[in-house]
C-alpha positions in Angstrom: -17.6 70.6 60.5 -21.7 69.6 59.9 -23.2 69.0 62.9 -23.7 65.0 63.7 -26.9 63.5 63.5 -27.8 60.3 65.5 -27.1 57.5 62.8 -23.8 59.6 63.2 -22.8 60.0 66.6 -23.0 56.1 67.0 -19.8 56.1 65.2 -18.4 58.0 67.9 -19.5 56.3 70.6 -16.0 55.1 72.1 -14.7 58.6 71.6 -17.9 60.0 73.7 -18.0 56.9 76.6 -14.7 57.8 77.4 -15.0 62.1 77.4 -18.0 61.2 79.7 -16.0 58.7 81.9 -13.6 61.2 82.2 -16.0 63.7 83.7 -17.5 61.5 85.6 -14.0 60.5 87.3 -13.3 63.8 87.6 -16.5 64.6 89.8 -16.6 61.6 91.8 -13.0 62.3 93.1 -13.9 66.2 93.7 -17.1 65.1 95.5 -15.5 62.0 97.6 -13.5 64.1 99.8 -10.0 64.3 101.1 -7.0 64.2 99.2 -4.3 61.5 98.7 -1.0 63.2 99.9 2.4 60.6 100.0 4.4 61.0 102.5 8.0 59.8 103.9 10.1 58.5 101.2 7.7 59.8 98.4 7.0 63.5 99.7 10.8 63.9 99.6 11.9 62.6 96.6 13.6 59.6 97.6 11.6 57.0 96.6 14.6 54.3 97.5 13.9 53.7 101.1 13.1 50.1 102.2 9.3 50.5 102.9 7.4 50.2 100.2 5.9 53.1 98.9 2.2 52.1 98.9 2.6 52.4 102.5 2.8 56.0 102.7 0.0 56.7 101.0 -3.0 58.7 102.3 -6.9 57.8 101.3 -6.4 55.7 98.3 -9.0 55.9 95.2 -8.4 52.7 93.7 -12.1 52.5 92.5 -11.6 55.2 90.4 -8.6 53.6 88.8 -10.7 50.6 88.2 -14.0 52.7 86.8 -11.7 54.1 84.3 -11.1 50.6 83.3 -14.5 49.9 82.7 -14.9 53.1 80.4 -12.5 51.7 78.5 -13.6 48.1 78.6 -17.2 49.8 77.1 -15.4 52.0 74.6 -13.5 49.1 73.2 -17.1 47.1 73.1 -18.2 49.9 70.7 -15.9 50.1 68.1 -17.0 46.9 66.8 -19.3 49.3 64.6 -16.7 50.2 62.6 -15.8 47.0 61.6 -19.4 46.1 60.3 -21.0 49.4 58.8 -17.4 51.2 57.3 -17.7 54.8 56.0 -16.7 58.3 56.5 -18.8 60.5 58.7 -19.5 64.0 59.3 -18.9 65.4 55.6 -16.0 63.2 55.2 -14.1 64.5 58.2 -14.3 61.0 60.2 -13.3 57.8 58.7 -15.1 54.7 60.4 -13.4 51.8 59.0 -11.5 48.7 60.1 -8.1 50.7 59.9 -9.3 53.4 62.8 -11.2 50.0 64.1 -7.9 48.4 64.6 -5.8 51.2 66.2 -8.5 52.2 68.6 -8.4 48.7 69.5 -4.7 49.1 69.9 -5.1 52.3 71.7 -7.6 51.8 74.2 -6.4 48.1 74.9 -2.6 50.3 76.1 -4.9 52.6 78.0 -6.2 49.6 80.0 -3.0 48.0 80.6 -1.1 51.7 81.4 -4.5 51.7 83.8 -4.1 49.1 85.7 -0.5 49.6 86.4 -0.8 53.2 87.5 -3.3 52.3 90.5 -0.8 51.2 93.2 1.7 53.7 91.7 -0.8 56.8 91.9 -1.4 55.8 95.3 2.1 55.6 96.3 2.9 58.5 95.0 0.0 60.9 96.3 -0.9 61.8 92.4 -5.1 62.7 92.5 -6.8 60.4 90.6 -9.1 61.9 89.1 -7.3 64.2 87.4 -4.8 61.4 86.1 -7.2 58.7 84.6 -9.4 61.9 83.3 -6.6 62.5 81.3 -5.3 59.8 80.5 -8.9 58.9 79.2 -9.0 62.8 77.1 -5.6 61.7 76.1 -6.6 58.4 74.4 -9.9 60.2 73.1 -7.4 62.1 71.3 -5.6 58.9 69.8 -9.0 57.9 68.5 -9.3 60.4 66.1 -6.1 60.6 65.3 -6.7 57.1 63.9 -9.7 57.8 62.3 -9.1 61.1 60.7 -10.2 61.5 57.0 -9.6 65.4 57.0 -6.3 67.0 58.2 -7.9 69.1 60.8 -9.6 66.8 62.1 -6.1 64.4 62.2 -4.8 68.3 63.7 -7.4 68.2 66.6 -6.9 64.9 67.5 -3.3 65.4 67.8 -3.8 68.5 70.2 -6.1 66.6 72.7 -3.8 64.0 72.7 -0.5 66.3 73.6 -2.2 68.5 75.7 -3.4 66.0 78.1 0.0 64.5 77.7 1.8 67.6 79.1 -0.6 67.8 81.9 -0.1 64.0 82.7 4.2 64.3 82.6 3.8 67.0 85.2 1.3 65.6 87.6 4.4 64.8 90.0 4.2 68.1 91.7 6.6 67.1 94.3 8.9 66.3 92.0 11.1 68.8 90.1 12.2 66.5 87.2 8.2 65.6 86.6 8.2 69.7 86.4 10.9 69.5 84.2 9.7 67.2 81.7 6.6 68.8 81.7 7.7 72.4 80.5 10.4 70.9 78.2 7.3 68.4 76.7 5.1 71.6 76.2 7.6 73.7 74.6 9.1 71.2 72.3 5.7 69.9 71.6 4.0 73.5 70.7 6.9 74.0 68.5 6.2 71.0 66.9 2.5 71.8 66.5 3.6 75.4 64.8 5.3 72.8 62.5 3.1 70.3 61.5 -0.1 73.5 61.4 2.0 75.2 59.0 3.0 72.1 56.8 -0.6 71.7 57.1 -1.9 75.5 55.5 0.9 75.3 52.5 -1.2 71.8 51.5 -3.9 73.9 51.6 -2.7 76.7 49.8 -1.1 74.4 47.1 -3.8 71.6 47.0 -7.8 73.9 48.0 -8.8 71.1 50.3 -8.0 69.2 53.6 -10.0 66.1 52.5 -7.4 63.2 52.7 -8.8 61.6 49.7 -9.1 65.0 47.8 -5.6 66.0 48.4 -4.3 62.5 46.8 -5.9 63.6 43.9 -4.7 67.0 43.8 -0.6 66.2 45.3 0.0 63.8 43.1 -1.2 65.8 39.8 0.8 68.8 41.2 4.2 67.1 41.9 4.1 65.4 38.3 3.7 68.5 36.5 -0.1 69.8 36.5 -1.2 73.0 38.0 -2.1 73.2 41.7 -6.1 73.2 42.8 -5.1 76.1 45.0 -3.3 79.6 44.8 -0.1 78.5 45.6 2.5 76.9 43.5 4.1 73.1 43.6 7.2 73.9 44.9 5.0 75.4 48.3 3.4 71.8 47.9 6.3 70.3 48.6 7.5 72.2 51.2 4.6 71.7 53.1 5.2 67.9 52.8 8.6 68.6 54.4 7.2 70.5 57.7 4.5 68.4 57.6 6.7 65.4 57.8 8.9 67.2 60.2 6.2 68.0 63.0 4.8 64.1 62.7 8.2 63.1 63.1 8.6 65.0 66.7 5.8 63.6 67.6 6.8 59.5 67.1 10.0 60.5 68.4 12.5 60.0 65.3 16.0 61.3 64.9 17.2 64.5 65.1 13.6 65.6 66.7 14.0 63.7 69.7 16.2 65.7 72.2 12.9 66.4 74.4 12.1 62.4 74.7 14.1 61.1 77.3 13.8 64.0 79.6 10.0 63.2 79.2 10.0 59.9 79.6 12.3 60.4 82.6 10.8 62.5 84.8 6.9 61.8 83.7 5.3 59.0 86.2 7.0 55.7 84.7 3.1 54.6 83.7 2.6 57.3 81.6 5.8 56.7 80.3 4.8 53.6 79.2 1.3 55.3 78.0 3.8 58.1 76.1 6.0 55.1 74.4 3.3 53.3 73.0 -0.1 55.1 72.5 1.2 58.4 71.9 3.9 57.3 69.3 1.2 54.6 68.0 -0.8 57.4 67.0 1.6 59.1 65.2 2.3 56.2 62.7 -1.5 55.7 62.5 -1.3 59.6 61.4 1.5 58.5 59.2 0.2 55.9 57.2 -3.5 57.9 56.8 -1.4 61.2 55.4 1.6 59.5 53.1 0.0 56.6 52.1 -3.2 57.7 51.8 -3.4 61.8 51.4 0.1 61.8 50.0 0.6 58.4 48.2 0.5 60.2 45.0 3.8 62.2 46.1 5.1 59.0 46.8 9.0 60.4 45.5 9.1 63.4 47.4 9.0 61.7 50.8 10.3 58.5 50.6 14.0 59.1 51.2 13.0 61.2 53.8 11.4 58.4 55.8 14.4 56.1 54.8 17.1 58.8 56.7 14.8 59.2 59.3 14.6 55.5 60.0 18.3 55.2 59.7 19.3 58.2 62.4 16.3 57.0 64.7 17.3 53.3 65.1 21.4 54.2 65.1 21.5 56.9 67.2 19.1 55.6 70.0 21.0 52.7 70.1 24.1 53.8 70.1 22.9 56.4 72.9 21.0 54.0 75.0 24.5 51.9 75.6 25.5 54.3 78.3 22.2 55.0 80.5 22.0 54.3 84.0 18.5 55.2 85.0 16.1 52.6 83.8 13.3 55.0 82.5 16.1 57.0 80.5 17.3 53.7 79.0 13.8 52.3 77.8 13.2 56.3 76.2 16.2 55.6 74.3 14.4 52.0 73.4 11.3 53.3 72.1 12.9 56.2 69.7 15.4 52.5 68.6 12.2 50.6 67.9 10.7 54.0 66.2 13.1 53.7 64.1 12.6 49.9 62.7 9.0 50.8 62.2 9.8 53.7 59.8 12.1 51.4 58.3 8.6 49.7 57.3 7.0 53.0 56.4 10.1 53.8 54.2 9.5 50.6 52.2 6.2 51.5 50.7 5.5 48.6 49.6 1.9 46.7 49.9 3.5 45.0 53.0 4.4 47.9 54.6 1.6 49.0 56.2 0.7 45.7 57.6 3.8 45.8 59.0 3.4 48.8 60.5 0.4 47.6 62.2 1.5 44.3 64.0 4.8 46.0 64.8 2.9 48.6 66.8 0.2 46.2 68.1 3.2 43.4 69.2 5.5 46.4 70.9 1.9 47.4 72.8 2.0 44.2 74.9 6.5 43.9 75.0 6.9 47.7 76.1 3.6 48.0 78.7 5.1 44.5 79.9 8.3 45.6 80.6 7.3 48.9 82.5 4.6 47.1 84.6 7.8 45.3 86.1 9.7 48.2 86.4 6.4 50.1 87.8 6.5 47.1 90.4 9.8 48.0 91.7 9.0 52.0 91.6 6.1 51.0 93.9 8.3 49.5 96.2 10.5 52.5 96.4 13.1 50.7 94.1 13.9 50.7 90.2 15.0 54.1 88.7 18.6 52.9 87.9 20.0 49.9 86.6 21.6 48.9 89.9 18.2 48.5 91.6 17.8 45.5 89.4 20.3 43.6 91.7 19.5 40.6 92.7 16.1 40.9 92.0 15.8 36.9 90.4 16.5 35.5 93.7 14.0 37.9 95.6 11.3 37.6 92.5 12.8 34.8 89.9 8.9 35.0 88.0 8.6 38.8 87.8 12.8 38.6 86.8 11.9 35.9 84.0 8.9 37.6 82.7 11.5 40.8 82.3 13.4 38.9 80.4 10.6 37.5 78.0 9.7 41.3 77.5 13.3 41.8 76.6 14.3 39.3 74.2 11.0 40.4 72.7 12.2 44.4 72.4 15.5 42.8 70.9 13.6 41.0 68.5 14.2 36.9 69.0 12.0 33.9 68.4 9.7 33.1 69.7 8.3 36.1 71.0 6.2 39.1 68.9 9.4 41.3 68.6 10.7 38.4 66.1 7.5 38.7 63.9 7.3 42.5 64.1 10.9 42.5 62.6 10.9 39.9 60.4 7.6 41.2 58.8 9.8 44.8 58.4 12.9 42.7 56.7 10.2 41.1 54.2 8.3 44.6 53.1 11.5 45.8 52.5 13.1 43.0 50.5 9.9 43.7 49.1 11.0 47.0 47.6 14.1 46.2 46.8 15.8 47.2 49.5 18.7 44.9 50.4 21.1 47.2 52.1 18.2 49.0 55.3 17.2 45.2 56.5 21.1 44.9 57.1 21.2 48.2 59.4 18.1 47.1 61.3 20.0 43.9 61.8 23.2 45.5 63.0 21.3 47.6 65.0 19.2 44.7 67.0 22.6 43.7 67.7 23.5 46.8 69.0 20.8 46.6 71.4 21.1 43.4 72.6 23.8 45.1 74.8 21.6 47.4 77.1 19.2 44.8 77.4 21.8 42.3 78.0 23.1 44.5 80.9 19.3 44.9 82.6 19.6 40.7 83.0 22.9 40.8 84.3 22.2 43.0 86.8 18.9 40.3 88.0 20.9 37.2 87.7 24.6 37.9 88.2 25.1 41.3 90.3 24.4 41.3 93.9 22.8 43.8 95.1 25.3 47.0 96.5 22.7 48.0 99.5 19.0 47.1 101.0 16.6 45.5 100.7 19.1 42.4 100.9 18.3 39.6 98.2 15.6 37.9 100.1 13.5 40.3 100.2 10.2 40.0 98.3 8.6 42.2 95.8 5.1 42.2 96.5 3.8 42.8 93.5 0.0 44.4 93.2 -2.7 42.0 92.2 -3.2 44.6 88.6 0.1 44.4 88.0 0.3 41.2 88.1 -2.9 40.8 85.9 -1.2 43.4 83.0 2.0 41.2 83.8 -0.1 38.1 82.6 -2.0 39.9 79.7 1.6 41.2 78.6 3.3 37.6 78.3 0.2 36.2 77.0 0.5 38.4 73.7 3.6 38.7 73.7 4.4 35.0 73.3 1.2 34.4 71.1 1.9 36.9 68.6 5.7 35.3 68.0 3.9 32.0 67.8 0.9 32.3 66.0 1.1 35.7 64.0 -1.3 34.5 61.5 -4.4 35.3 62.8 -3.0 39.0 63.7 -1.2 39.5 60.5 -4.5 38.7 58.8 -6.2 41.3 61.1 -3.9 43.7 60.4 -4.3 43.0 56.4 -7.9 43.2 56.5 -8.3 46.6 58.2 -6.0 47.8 55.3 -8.5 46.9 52.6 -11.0 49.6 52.8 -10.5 52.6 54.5 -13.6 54.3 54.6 -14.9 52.5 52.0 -12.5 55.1 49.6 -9.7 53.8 48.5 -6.6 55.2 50.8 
């Protein structure tokens, strides 16, 4: 990679406010003394007694919470650049366009959101913060350029940063065995993945000479229609390298079959992560997805489409069906995200000029539905309540606004007017009428359907079950002023983007027109 000069490191501003936030976090909380330990309910496990959770924290750090905020805040400031002055930087490794513009916007608006929800809950739980918002903020950094990769190593980097801050964030529980757990099964599934996707990644090489995005358009699509390879390997290596490089991006949005480490992930990680995990991390991978096999790999457009089409099929059934019979809450919404996975490769599969805006305002409309729904279910956890499905009891008498905006978040996931869950899926129903694809709108209805049923049984349990123990039905939630203002930002969006989609679908369209000012 050249080295950057100054015109070029502007580019990569957010990417460097938030590396240098995250070291700054990390020193303020070495040098501000003391340590946050949790005790009672917290340091044993429990988690379920009546007093709330907060309570048995040491020394909070709150501020640093809120000064990772503001890193973020700044880094999302920045990015405006690359909505004004598009092109690709640094010998063509770094695309700075108004696609990357729009999922760092994406990205770093999640990060917020997961932010400000994990304050209370790091707190509660005795988790040092500095080393959690340092890595969520290296984690994010990761996502960034992920989403503005024009080069496959670079797209390669970006990925690592982002799962190895991951791991460490799933484990940061230290107390807690299944936080262990997930951590070691994240790693080990995840580094297999990462063999994967590397080796995918040196048979394009072999087959194609070059890891330029736009170069290896060129070169795939010659190849697989009968030419000779730029490189020393044959076409039939080419296509095997789309295969495990397919594969390994697969794992990493969570898609059917390579999902088994997922909801043991998403289970034991710290439900805000969780919540960071189901949106940015998976968001990255389809922004990795559309830059590789619509743009790198358009020109091999035959060799990979059925794939995605399977993929989308297994994801969305399978999650489904599987997320009928959880019991714990965070288990349930794992099996959620892979089922809403699989609707947005239904969009990929398409490949149709609407797909990829599809893609986009489904990601950017399950942003606000998913973060909303686990800042309510973040809420409880603060209060020493909400891992199963039970602990929703009762809770509309004790909080009927937090129970209703649940319930918003939803009808959203579900996909009903008038909420952004209605528009993401309708706009994945039109790109693939679009294609000609009558029969895959049909399953992603059926399966909607499906999932109305675990959803449905989250609002039962609010409005209709009373609660089987303590705290008795009168009992407040007292809900932490950031949650409630990510509670706010959540409905906001959500609501807007199922009501008035234009001006977001026309966002999402114009990011698509130029991607580094060469043609993707």
């Amino acid at each position: 990679m050249p080295v950057p000069s100054a015109g070029e490191l502007v580019y990569l501003l957010p990417e460097i406010v938030l590396v240098f936030t995250a070291m700054i976090l990390l020193l303020a909380d070495a040098f501000a003394g003391g340590r946050v330990e949790a005790q009672g309910a917290v340091a044993s496990g429990a988690g379920t007694g009546s007093v709330p959770l907060s309570s048995a924290a040491g020394a909070r750090r709150d501020w640093i919470g809120y000064l990772a905020v503001l890193g973020v805040v700044v880094a999302m400031i920045l990015i405006r650049r690359d909505l004004t002055q598009p092109g690709p930087i640094l010998g063509n490794m770094v695309a700075s366009d108004g696609y990357a513009a729009f999922f760092k916007a994406v990205f770093l608006i999640a990060t917020a959101l997961v932010a400000l929800i994990s304050i209370d809950y790091v707190a509660a739980r005795g988790i040092a913060a500095g080393e959690y918002f340092s890595l969520l903020l290296l984690a994010t950094t990761g996502a960034l350029f992920m989403a503005g990769a024009a080069n496959l190593l670079t797209f390669y980097l970006g990925l690592e940063l982002l799962s190895l801050s991951s791991y460490a964030l799933a484990g940061l529980m230290r107390t807690d065995p299944r936080s262990q757990e997930a951590s070691l099964k994240y790693f080990l599934n995840g580094a297999l993945s990462s063999g994967i996707l590397l080796f995918g990644i040196s048979l394009l090489y072999g087959a194609t000479g070059t890891f330029d995005l736009v170069e290896l358009a060129q070169q795939a699509g010659q190849a697989l229609q009968g030419g000779a390879t730029a490189g020393p390997l044959p076409a039939p290596v080419l296509a095997l390298g789309i295969a495990f490089l397919l594969a390994g991006l697969a794992f990493k949005a969570g898609a059917v079959p390579f999902h088994l480490w997922l909801p043991d992930a998403y289970q034991g990680a710290p439900t805000p992560i969780t919540a960071y995990l189901a949106v940015a991390s998976e968001g990255a991978a389809f922004a990795a997805i559309l830059r590789v096999f619509y743009g790198g790999l358009g020109g091999a457009q035959g060799s990979w489409q059925l794939a995605f089409v399977l993929l989308a099929v297994l994801t969305m059934t399978v999650a489904n069906v599987a997320a009928l019979r959880q019991t714990d809450v965070k288990r349930l919404m794992a099996y959620s995200s892979i089922a809403q996975a699989g609707y947005i490769l239904a969009a990929v599969a398409a490949a149709t000029e609407l797909s990829r805006p599809a893609v986009l305002y489904y990601v950017m409309a399950y942003t606000f539905m998913n973060v909303g729904a686990f800042a309510v279910i973040t809420a409880l956890q603060v209060q020493g309540e909400g891992r199963e499905v039970r602990d929703f009891a009762g809770l509309a008498r004790r909080e009927p606004l937090l129970a209703a905006l649940l319930v918003v978040f939803l009808v959203s996931l579900v996909g009903l007017p008038p909420t952004a869950g209605f528009m993401a899926k309708f706009s994945v129903f039109r790109s693939l009428v679009a294609a000609g694809n009558y029969w895959l709108p049909v399953v992603v209805a059926l399966n909607s359907v499906i999932s109305v049923g675990y959803y449905y049984n989250l609002v039962r349990y609010m409005y209709v079950v009373s609660p089987e123990k303590e705290p008795v039905p009168d009992t407040p939630v007292a809900v932490p002023a950031p949650i409630w203002t990510v509670l706010v930002v959540c409905v906001f969006f959500t609501l807007v983007l199922g009501l008035w989609p234009e001006a977001f679908v026309r966002w999402a369209e114009v990011s698509l027109m130029a991607m580094g000012g060469r043609s993707f």
